[in-house]
N, CA, C and O atoms as a MOPAC input file, in Angstrom:
PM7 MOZYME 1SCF
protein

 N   -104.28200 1    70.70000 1   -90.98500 1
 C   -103.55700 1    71.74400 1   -90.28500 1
 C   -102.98200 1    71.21600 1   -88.97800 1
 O   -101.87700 1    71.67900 1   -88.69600 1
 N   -103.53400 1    70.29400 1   -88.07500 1
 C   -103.58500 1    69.73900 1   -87.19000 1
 C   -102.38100 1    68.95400 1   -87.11900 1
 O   -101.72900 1    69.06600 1   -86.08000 1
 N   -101.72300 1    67.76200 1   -88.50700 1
 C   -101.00000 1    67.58800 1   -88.85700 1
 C    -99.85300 1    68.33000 1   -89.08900 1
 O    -98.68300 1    68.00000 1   -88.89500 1
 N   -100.20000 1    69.12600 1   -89.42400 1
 C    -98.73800 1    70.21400 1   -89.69900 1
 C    -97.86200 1    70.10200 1   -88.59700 1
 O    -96.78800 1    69.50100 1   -88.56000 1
 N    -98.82400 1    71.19200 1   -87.07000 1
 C    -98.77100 1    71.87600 1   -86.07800 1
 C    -97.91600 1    70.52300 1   -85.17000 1
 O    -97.04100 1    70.74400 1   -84.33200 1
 N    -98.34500 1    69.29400 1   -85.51700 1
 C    -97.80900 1    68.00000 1   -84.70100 1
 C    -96.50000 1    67.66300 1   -84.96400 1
 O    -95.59300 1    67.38200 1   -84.18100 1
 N    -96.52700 1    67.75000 1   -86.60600 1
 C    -95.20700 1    67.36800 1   -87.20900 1
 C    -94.38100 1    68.76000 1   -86.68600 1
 O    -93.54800 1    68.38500 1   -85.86100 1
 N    -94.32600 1    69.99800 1   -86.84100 1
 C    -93.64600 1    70.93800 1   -86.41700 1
 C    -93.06700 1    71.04400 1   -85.27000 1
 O    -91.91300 1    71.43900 1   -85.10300 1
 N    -93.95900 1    70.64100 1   -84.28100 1
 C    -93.82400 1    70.64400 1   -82.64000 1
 C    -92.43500 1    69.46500 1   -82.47000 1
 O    -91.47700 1    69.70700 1   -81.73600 1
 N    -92.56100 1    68.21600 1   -83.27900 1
 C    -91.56400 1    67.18800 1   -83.45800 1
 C    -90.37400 1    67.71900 1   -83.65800 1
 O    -89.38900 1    67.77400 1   -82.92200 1
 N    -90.59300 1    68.16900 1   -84.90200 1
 C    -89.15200 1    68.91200 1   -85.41000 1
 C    -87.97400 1    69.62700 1   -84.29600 1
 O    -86.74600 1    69.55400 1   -84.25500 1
 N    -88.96700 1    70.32300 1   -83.45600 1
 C    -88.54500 1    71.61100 1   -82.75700 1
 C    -88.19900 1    70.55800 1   -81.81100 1
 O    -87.01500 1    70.79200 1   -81.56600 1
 N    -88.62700 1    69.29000 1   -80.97800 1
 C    -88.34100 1    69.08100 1   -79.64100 1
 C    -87.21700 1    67.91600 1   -79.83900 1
 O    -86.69500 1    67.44300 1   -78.83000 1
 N    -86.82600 1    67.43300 1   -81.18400 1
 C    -85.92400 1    66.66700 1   -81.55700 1
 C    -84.82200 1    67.55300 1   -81.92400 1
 O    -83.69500 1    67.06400 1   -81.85900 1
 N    -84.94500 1    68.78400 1   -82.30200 1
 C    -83.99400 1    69.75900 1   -82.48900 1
 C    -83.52200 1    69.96200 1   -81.24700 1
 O    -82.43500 1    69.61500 1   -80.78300 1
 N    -84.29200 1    70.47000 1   -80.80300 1
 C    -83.90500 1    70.91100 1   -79.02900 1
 C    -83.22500 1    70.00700 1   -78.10400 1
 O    -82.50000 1    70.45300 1   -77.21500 1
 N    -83.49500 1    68.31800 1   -78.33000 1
 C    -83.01900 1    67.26800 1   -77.50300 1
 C    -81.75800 1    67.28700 1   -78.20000 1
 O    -80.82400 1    67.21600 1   -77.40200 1
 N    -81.35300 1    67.36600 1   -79.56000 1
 C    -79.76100 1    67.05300 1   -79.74600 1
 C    -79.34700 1    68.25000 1   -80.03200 1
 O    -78.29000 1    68.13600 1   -80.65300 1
 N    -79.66700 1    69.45200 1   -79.88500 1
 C    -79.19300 1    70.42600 1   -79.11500 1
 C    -78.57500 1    70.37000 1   -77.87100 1
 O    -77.38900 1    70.68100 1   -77.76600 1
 N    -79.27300 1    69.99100 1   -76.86100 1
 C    -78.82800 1    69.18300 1   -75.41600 1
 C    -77.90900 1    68.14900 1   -75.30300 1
 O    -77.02700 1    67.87100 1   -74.48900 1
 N    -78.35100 1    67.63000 1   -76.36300 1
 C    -76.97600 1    66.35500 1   -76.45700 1
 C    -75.80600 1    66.77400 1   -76.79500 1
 O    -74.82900 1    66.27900 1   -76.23500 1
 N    -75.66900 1    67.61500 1   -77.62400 1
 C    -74.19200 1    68.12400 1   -78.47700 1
 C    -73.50200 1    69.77000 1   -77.29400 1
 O    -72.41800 1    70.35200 1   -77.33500 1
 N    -74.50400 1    69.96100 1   -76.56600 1
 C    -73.75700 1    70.86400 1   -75.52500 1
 C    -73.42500 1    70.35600 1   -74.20700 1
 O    -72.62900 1    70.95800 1   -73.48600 1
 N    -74.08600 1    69.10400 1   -73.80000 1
 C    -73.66400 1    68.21900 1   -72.90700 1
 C    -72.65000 1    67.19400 1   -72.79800 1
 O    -71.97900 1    66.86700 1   -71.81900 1
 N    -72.66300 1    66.70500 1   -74.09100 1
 C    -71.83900 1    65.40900 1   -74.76400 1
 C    -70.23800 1    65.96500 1   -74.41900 1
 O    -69.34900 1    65.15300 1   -74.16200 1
 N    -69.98900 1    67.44200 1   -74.44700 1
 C    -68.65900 1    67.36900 1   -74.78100 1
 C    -67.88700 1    67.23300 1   -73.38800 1
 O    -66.73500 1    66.82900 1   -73.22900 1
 N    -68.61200 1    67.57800 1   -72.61100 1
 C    -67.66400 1    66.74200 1   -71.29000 1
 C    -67.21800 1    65.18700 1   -71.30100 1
 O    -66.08700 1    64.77500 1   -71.04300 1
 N    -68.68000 1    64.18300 1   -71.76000 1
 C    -67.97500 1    62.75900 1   -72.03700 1
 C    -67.48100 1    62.18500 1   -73.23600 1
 O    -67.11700 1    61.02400 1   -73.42500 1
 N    -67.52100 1    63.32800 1   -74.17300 1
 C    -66.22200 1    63.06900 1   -75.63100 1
 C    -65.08100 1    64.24000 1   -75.70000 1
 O    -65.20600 1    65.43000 1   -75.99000 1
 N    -64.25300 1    63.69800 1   -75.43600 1
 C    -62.98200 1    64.30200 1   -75.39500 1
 C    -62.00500 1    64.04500 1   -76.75300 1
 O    -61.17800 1    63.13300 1   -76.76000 1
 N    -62.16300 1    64.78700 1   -77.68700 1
 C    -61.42300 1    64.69800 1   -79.39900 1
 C    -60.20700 1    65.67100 1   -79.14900 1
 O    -60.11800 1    66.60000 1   -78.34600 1
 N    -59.29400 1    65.19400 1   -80.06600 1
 C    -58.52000 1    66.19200 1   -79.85200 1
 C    -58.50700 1    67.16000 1   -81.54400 1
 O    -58.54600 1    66.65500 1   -82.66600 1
 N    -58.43500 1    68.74600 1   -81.16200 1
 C    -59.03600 1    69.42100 1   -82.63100 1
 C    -57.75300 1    68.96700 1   -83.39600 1
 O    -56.62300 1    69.39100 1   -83.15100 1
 N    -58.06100 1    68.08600 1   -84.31400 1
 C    -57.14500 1    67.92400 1   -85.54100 1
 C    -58.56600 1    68.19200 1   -86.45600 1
 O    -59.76500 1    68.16600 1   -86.17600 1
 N    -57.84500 1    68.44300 1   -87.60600 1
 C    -58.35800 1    68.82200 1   -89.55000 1
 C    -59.48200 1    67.63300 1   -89.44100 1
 O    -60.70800 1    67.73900 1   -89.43300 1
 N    -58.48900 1    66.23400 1   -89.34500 1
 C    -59.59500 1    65.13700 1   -89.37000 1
 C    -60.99400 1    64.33700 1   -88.88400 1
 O    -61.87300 1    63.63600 1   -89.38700 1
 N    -60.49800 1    65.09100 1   -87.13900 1
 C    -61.74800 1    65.02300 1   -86.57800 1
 C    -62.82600 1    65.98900 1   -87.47500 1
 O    -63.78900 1    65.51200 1   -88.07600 1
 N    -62.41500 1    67.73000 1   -87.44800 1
 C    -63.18100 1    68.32200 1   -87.78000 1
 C    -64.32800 1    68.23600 1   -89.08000 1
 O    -65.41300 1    68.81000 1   -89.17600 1
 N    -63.52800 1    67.12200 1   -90.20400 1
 C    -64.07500 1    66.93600 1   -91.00400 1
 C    -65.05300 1    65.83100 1   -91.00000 1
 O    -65.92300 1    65.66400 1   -91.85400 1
 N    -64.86000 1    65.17100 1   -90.07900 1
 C    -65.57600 1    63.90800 1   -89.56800 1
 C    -66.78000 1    64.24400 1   -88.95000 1
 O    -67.81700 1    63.58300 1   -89.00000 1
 N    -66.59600 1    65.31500 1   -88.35500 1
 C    -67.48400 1    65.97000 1   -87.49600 1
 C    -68.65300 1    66.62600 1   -88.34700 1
 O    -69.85800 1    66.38500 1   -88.27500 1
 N    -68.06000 1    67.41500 1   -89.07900 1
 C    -68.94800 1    68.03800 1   -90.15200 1
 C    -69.57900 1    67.49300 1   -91.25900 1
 O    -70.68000 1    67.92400 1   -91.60300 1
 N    -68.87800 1    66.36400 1   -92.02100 1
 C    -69.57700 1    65.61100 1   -92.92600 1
 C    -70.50900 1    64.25700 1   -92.58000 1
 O    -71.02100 1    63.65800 1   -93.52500 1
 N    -70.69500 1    63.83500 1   -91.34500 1
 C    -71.06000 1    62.58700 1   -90.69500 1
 C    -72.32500 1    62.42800 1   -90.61200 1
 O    -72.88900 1    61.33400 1   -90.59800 1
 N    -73.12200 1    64.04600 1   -90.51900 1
 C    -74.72200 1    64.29200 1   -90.90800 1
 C    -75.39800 1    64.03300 1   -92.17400 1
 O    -76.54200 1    63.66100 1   -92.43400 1
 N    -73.98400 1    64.44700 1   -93.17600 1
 C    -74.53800 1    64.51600 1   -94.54300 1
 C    -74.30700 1    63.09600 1   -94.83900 1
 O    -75.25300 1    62.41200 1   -95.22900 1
 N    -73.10900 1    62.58000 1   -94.68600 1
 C    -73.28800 1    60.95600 1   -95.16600 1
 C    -74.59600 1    60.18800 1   -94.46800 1
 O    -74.98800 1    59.21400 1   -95.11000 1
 N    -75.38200 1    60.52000 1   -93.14200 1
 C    -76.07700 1    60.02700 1   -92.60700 1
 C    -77.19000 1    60.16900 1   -93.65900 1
 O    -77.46100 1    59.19500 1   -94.36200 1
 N    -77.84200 1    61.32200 1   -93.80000 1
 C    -78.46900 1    61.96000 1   -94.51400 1
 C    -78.88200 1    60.94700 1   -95.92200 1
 O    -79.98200 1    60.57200 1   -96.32700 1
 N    -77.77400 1    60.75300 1   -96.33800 1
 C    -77.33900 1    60.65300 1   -98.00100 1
 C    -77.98600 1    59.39800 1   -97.78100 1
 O    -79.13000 1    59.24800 1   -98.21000 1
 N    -77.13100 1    58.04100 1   -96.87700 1
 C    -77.73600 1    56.70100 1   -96.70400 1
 C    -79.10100 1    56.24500 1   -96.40800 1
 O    -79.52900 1    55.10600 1   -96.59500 1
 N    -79.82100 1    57.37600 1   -95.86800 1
 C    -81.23500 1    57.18800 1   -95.61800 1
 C    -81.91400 1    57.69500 1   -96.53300 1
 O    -83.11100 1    57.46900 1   -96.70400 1
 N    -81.37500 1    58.26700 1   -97.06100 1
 C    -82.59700 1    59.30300 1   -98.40400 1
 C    -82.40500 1    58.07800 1   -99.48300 1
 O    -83.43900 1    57.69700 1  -100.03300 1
 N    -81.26300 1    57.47400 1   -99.80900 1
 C    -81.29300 1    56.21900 1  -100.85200 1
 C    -82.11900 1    55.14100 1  -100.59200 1
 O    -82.82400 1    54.49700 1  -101.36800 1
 N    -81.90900 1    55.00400 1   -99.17700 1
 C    -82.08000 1    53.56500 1   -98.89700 1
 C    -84.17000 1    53.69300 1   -98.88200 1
 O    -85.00900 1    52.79300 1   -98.84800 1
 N    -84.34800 1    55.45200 1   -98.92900 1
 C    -86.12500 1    55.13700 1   -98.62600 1
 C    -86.30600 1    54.98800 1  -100.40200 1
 O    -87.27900 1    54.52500 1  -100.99800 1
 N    -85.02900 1    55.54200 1  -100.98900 1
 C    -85.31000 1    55.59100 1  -102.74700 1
 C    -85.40900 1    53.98500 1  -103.05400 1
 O    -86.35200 1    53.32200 1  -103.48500 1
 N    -84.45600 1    53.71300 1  -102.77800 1
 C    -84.70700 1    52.50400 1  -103.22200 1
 C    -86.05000 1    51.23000 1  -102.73400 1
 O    -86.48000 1    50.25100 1  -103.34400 1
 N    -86.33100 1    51.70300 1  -101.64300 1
 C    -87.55300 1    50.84400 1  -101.35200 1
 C    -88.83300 1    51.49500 1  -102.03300 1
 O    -89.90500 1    50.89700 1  -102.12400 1
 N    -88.56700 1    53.01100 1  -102.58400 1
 C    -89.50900 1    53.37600 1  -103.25500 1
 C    -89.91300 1    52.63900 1  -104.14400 1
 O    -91.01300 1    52.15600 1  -104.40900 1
 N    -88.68700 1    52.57700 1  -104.70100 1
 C    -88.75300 1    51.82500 1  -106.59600 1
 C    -89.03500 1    50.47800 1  -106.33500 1
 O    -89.75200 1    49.83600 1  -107.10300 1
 N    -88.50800 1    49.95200 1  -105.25900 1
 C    -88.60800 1    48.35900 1  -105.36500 1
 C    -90.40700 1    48.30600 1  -105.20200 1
 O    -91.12000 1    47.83000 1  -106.08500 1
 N    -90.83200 1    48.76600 1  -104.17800 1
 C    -91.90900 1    49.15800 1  -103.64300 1
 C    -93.08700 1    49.35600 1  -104.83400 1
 O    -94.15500 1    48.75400 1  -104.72000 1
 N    -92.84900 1    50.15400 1  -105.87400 1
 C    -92.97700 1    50.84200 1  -107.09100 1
 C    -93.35000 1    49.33400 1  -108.18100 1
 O    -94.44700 1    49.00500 1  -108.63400 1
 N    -92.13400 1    48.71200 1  -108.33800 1
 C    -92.06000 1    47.78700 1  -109.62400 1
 C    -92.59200 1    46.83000 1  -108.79500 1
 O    -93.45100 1    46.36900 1  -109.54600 1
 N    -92.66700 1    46.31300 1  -107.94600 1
 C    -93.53900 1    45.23600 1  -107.14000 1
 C    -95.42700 1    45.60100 1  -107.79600 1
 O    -96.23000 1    44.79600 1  -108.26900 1
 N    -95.58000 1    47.06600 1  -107.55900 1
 C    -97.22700 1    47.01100 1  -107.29500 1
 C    -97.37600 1    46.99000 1  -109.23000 1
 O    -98.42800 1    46.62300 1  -109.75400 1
 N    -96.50500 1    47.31000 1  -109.82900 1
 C    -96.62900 1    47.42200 1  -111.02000 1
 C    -96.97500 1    45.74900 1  -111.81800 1
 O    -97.69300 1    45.20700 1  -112.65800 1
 N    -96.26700 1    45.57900 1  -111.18800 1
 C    -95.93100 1    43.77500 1  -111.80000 1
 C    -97.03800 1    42.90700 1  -111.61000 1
 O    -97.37900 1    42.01900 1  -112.39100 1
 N    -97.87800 1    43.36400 1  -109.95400 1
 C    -99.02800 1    42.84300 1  -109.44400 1
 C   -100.29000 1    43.13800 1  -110.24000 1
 O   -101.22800 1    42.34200 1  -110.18900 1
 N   -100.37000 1    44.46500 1  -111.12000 1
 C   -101.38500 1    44.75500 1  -112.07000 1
 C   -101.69100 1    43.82700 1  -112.94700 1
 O   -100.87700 1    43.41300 1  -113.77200 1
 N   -102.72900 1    43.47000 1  -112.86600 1
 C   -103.16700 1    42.21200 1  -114.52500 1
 C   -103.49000 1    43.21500 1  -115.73700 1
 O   -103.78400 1    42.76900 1  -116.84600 1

């Protein structure tokens, strides 16, 4: 439970710090609103997202067929 309450507290104060960042930031990033920024803007989490969720997949599996191979 203890675990939970730690991991939760994380969530919330990493939420909260780029919360702070993204209402502060816009004084020292200056974009101008075009279509392209906006889409850049909006999809840049999910491609982030996407590259890290593979990249832990794939060390899963590698990770995976390694301990498999090590079995006699």
């Amino acid at each position: 439970m203890k675990d939970k309450i730690i991991f939760i507290t994380k969530v919330l104060i990493a939420s909260w710090l780029l919360s702070l960042g993204i209402k502060y930031s816009e004084k020292l990033l200056v974009l101008a609103p075009t279509n392209i920024n906006a889409i850049v803007i909006v999809f840049t989490p999910c491609f982030i997202m996407v590259a890290f969720l593979s990249w832990k997949y794939w060390q899963d599996i590698h990770n995976t067929a390694i301990k498999i191979k090590e079995k006699p």
